[in-house]
Residue, then its C-alpha position, 0 to 999 in steps of 0.5 A: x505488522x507490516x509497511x506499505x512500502x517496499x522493494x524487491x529484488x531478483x535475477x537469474x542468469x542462464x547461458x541463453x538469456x537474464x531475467x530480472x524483476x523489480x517489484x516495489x510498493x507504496x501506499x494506498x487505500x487498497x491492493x493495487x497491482x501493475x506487472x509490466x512483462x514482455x509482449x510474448x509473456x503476458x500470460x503469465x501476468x495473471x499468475x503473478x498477480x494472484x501470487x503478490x494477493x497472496x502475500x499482500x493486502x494494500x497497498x499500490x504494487x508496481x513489478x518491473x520485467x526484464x528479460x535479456x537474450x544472449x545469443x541466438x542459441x535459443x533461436x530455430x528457422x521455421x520453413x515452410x516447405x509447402x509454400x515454398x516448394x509450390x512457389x519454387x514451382x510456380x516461378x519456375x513455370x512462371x519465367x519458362x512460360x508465362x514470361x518467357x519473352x519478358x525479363x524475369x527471374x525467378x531466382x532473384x525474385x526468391x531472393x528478395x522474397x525468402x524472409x517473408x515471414x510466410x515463407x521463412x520464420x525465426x523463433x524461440x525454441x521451445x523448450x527454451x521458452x519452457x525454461x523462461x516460463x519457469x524461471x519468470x515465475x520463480x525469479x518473480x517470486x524470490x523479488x516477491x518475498x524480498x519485498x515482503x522481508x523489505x515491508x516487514x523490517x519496516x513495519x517493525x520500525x514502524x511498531x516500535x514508533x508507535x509504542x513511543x508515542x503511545x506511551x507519550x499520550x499517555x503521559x499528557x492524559x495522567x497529566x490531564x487526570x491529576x489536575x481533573x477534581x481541581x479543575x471541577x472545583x474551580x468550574x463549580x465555584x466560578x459558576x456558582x459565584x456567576x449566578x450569585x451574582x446574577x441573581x442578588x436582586x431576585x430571591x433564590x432557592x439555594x439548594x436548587x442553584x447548588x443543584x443546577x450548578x453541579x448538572x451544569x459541572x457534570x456536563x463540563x467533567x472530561x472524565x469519560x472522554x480520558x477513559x475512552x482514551x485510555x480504552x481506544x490506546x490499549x486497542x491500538x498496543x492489542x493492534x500492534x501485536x496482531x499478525x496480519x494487517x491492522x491499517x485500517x482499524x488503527x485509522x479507525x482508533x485514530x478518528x476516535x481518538x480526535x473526537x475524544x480530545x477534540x470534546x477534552x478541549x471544548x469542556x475545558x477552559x483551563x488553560x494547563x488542560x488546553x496546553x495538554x489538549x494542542x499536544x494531545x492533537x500534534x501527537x495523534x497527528x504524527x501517529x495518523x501520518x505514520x498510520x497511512x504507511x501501515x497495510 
């Protein structure tokens, strides 16, 4: 079982330049990835987000590209020759001719105009844009295993958490139980001197009052609601040992579990089984809210 939320970290440093990558989670419905890379290398945006679906199944994943150059080792001057020599050429003509009575100068005309990015062009080499490429990937995916270790620390905290609680509700529902034949008495025998007394004027049948007191008592045991209980308790401490994630189902058993305490509470009237019930619903509440952080 894992958490939702984690963080994950990792760098490499070469002599030309330093990647680091920071990848943290936090909760949500569905698996929600956001890589955050430099301009030139948003190509490998899609690489990167198959390999966190790979490893994760929920949860909003934000990761952090920085990549830092060193020096200007890694840079090599691209001319282009063409276009230069034709333009050598043309200003050549163009200052011995076509403005020869006019003050113009080719020389200073190239040198306002030789880092045109058409004439003159600095850029990566490329087996040092190989190497980035290569390192990216790799660095990213050591910050993805981090954060992966870093979810499933949490995860396990999480489980022992859960265990705790489940053995808590456990307690208030034998609680509960120990006091159930008791209350279905007292419930009878209030209903039943209830109707006597409606009906001391009018002549009854008595074995049909008893009758309908007991459907009535029936109607009101809380007996099926603690079973369900216990079953949809169990479910989750199956859950718990299970690889892989378990959220949703867990929120699932949670509903399940208001519904079946919500009806204890409508049932009862006794006041020791009311008690149970507002700690019963501050327990499930706590473990809903700790729910959410599990993917």
């Amino acid at each position: 079982m894992k958490s939702m939320t984690g963080y994950g970290h990792g760098e490499c440093q070469r002599e030309d330049y330093q990647i680091v990558v920071e990848i943290k989670s936090v909760n949500h419905r569905f698996l929600d990835t956001q890589v955050r890379l430099p301009r030139e290398y948003n190509h490998l945006e899609i690489e990167m987000k198959q390999l966190i679906k790979k490893q994760l199944f929920r949860g909003r994943v934000e990761s952090f590209i920085t990549l830092t150059k060193e020096n200007a080792s890694s840079k090599e001057l691209i001319i282009n020759w063409p276009v230069l020599d034709r333009l050598v050429q043309d200003l050549g003509d163009a200052e011995f001719h076509r403005y020869k009575k006019q003050p113009f100068s080719a020389e200073r005309f190239l040198e306002g105009g030789i880092l045109h990015p058409s004439l003159v062009e600095v850029v990566e080499k490329k087996d040092v844009i190989n190497d980035i490429e290569v390192d990216l990937l790799a660095v990213f995916k050591q910050a993805l295993e981090a954060l992966n270790r870093s979810r499933q620390i949490e995860g396990e905290g999480l489980q022992s958490f859960f265990y705790e609680y489940i053995d808590l509700i456990k307690q208030e529902i034998s609680r509960i139980s120990r006091k159930t034949e008791t209350i279905k008495q007292e419930h009878y025998d209030k209903l039943k001197q209830k109707m006597m007394d409606l009906m001391t004027d009018t002549l009854i049948d008595e074995s049909r009052l008893l009758s309908e007191v007991a459907i009535l008592v029936d109607k009101g045991d809380i007996s099926e609601e603690l079973d369900r209980l216990n079953v949809h308790l169990n479910s989750m401490a199956q859950l718990l040992k299970k690889n892989g994630p378990v959220g949703k189902e867990m929120d699932f058993l949670i509903q399940e579990m208001n519904r079946e305490v919500n009806t204890i509470g409508s049932k009862s009237t006794n006041l020791d089984v009311k008690s149970s019930v507002i700690q019963l619903k501050t327990l499930i509440e706590q473990i809903r809210e700790q729910v959410q952080n599990i993917e």
